[in-house]
PAROKOL-436038 format. One record per residue (C-alpha): residue number from 1; chain; x negated, z negated, y. Coordinates in Angstrom, 2 decimals. Layout:
BEGIN
ROGU    n  chain        u        w        v
ROGU  NUM      A        X        Z        Y
...
END
This chain:
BEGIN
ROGU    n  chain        u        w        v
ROGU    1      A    -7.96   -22.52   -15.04
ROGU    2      A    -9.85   -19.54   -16.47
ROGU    3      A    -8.92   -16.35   -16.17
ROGU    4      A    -7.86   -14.49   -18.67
ROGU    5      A   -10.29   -12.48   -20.76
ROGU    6      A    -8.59    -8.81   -19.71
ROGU    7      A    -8.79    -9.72   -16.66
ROGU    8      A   -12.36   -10.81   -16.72
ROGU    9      A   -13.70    -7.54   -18.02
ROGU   10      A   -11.27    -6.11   -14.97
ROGU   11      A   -13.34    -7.69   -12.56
ROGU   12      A   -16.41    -6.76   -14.14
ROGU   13      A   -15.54    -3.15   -13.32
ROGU   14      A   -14.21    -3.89   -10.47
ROGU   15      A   -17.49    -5.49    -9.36
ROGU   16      A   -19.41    -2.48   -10.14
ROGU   17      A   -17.63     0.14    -8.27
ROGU   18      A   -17.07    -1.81    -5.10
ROGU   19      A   -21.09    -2.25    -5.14
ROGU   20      A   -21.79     1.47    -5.21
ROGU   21      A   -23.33     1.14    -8.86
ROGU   22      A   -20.24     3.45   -10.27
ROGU   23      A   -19.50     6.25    -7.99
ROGU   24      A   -16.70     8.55    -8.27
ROGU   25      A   -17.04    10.49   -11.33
ROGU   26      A   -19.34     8.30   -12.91
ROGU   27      A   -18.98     7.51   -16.75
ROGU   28      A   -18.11     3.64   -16.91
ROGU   29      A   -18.41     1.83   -20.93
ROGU   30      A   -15.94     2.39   -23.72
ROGU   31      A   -13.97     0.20   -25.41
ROGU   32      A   -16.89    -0.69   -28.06
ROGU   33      A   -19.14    -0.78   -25.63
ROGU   34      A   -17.27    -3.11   -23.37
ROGU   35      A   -16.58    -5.47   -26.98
ROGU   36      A   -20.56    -5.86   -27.42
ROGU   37      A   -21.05    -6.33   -23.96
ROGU   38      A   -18.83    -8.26   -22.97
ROGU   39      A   -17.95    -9.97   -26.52
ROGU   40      A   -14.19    -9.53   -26.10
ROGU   41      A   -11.91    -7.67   -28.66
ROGU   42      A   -10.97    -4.27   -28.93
ROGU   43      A    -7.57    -5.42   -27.64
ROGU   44      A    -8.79    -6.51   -24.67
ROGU   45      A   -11.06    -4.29   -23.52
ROGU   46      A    -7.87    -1.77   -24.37
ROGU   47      A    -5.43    -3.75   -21.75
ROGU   48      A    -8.48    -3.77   -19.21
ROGU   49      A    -9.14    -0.24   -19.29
ROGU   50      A    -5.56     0.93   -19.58
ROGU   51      A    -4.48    -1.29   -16.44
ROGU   52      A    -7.23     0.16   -14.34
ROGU   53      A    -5.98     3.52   -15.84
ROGU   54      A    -2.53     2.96   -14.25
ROGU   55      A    -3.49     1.96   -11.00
ROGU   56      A    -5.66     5.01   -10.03
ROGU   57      A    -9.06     2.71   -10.27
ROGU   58      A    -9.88     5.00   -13.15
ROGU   59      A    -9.20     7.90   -14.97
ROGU   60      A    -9.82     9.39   -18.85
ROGU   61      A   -10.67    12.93   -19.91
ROGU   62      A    -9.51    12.84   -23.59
ROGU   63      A   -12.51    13.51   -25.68
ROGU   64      A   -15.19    12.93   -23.44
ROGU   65      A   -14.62     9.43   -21.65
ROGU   66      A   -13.34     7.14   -18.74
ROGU   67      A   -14.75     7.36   -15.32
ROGU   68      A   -14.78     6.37   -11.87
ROGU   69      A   -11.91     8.13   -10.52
ROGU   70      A   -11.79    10.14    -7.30
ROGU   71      A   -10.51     8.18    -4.34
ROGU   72      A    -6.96     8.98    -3.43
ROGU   73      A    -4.77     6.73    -2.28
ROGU   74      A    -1.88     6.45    -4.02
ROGU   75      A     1.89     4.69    -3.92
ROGU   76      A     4.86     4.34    -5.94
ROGU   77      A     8.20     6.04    -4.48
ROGU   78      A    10.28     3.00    -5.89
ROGU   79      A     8.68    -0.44    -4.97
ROGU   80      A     8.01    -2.15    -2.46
ROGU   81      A     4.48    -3.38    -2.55
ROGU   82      A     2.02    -5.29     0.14
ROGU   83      A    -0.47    -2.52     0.90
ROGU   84      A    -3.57    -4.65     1.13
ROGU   85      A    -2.77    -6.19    -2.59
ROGU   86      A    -2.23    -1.92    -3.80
ROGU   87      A    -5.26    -0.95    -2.01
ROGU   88      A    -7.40    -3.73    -3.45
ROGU   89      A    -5.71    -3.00    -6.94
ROGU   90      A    -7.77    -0.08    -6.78
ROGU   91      A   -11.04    -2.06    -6.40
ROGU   92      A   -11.40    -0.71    -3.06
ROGU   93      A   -11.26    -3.06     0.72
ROGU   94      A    -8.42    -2.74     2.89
ROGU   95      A    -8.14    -3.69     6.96
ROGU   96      A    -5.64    -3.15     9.24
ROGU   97      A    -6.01    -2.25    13.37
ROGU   98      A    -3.08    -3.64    15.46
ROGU   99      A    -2.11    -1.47    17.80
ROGU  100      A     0.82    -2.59    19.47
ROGU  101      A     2.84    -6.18    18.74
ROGU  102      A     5.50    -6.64    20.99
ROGU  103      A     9.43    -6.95    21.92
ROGU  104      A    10.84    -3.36    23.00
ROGU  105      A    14.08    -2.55    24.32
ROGU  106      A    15.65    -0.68    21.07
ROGU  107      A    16.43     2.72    21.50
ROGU  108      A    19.73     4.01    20.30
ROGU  109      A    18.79     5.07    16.81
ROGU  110      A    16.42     1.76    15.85
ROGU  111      A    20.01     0.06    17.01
ROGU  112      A    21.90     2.23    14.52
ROGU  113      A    19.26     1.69    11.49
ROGU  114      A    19.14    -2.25    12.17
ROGU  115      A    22.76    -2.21    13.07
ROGU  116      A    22.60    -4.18    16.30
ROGU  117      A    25.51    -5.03    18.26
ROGU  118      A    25.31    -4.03    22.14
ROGU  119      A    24.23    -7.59    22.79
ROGU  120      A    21.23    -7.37    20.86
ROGU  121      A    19.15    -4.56    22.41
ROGU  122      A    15.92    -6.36    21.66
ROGU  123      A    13.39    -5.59    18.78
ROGU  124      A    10.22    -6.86    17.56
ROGU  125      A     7.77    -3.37    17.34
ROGU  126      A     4.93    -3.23    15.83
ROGU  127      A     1.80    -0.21    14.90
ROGU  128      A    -0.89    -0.95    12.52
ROGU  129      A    -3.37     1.47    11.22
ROGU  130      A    -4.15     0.48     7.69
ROGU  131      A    -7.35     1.41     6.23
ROGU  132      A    -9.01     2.08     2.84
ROGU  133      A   -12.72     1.98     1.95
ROGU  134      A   -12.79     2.67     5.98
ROGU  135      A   -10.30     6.03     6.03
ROGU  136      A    -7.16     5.64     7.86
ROGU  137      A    -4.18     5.72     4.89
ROGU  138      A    -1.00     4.99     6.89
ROGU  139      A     0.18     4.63    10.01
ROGU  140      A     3.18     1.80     9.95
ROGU  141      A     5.71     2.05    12.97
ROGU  142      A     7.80    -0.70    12.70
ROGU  143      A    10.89    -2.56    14.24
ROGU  144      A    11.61    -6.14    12.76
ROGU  145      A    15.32    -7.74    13.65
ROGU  146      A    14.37   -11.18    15.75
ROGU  147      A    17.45   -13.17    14.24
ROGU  148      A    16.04   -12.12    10.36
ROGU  149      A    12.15   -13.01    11.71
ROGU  150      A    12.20   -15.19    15.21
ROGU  151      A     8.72   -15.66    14.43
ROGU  152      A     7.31   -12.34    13.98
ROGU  153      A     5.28   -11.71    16.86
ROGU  154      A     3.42   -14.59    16.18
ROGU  155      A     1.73   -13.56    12.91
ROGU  156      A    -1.97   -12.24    12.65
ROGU  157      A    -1.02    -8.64    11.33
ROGU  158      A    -4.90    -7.76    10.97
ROGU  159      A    -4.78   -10.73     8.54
ROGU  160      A    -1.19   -10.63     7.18
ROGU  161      A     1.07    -7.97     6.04
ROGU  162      A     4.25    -7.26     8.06
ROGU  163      A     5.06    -6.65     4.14
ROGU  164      A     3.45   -10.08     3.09
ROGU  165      A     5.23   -11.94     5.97
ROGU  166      A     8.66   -10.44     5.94
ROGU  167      A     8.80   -11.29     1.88
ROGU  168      A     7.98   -14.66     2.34
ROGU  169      A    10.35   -15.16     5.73
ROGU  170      A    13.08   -12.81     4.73
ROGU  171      A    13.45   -11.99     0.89
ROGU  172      A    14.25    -8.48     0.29
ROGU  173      A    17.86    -8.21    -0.86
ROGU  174      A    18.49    -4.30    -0.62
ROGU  175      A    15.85    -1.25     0.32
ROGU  176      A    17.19     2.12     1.82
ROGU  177      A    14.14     4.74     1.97
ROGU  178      A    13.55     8.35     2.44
ROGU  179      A    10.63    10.70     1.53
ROGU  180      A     9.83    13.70     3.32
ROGU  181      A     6.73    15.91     4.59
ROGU  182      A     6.75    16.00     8.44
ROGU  183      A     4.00    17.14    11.34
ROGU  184      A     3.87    13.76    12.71
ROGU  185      A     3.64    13.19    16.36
ROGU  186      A    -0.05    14.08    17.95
ROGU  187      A    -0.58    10.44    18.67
ROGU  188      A     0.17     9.39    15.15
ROGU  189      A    -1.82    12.31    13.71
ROGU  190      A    -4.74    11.44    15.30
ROGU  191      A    -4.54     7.53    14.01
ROGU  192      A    -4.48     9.67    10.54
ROGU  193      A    -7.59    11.69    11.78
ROGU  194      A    -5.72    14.87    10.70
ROGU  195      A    -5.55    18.07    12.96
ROGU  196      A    -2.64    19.29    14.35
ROGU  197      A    -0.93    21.36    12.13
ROGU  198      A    -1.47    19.21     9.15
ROGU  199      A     1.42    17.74     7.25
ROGU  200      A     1.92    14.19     6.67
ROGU  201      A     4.13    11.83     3.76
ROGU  202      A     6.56    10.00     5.73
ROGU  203      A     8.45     6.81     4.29
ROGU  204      A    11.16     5.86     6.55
ROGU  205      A    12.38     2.52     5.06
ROGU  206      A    15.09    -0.12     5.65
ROGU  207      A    15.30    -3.51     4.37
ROGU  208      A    18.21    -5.74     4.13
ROGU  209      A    17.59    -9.91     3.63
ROGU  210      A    20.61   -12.31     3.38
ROGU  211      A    23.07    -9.99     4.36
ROGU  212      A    21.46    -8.58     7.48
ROGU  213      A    19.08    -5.98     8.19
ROGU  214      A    15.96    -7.12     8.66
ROGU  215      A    13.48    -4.06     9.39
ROGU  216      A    13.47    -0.34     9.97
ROGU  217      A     9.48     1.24     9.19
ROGU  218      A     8.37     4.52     9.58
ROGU  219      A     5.50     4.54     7.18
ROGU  220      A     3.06     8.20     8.04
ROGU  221      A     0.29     9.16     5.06
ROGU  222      A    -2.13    11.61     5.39
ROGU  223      A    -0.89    14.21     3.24
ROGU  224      A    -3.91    15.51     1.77
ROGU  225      A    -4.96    12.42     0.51
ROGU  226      A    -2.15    10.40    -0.47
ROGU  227      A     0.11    10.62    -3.25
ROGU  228      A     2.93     8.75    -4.84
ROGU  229      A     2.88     8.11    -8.44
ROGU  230      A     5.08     6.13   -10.46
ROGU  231      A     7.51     5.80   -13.65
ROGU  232      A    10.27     4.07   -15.17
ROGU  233      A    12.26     3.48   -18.64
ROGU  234      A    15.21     5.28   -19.51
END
């Protein structure tokens, strides 16, 4: 099945700025330029343009034109979304590094955020570094309940999502999450490549699936070049 004609002059931009030929800041087509080049309505181009717009791919100085925007990563505060599908939303490349994937002993507060009995003292942890165009964008601490996600150690993080996987194993049923500015730990900060007195975004996050809670993340940003950007209707 084709896709569909916004979508195709997406890609075409897309294409262009992952190859280098649009840098930051460069000038990409109009709207009537992308019609006769691309021999898709006004409409069209419109949607193409306006959904790269919104996702930080690109940006418009009102007068002058559209162009390449300046990379900053970039979230939004209210939904929970796979990072390596945001990332590549952006027409950039994503990877992860696993740093750690095993069962811990749960300290006393992970107990109290995943509300385990005293029975149940043992967690799945996990650390990935997650990476964008190359440059480390978050740092994800997290500790996955075994009953919610037996399996979870088993799972090729660097290729799947503890996001992707938990979805698809666990549906999301409830989300508790807090946003603050911290100086993260020194091992953490230097995973983020930032110096030591510079601030990072952290998400602490807690997700609930059929009744349980399924995982508590710690979620660090590099403050400096990460944002979160969003909206909703009233």
């Amino acid at each position: 099945m084709p896709l569909p004609l916004y979508q195709q002059v997406k890609d075409h931009v897309l294409t262009r700025i992952r190859s280098g030929e649009w840098l930051p800041g460069a000038r990409v087509p109009s709207e009537h330029e992308l019609v006769r080049e691309l021999n898709v309505s006004r409409m069209t181009a419109n949607r193409a343009l306006r959904e790269l717009m919104r996702t930080g791919v690109l940006s418009r100085v009102a007068g002058v034109g559209t162009f390449v925007a300046d990379f900053k990563a970039a979230g939004h505060p209210l939904q929970i979304r796979n990072i390596a599908e945001e990332i590549r939303s952006r027409g950039h490349t994503h990877h992860a590094q696993v740093i750690s994937l095993q069962p811990i002993v749960a300290t006393r507060e992970v107990s109290e955020r995943l509300s385990l009995s005293r029975d149940e003292v043992q967690v799945f942890h996990s650390l990935l570094v997650h990476f964008e165009q190359g440059r480390p964008v978050q740092v994800e601490d997290r500790y996955v309940n075994p009953t919610v996600a037996p399996d979870y150690l088993q799972v090729p993080l660097d290729r799947v999502t503890p996001n992707e996987y938990l979805m698809e194993v666990a549906p999301l049923q409830r989300v508790e999450h807090t946003v603050r500015a911290v100086i993260p730990p020194a091992t953490i900060a230097s995973r983020l490549e930032l110096s030591a007195s510079e601030p990072a975004l952290l998400i602490e996050r807690v997700t609930w699936s059929r009744g349980a809670r399924a995982s508590y993340a710690l979620l660090y940003h590099p403050g400096s070049s990460f944002e979160l950007r969003g909206g909703f209707d009233a």
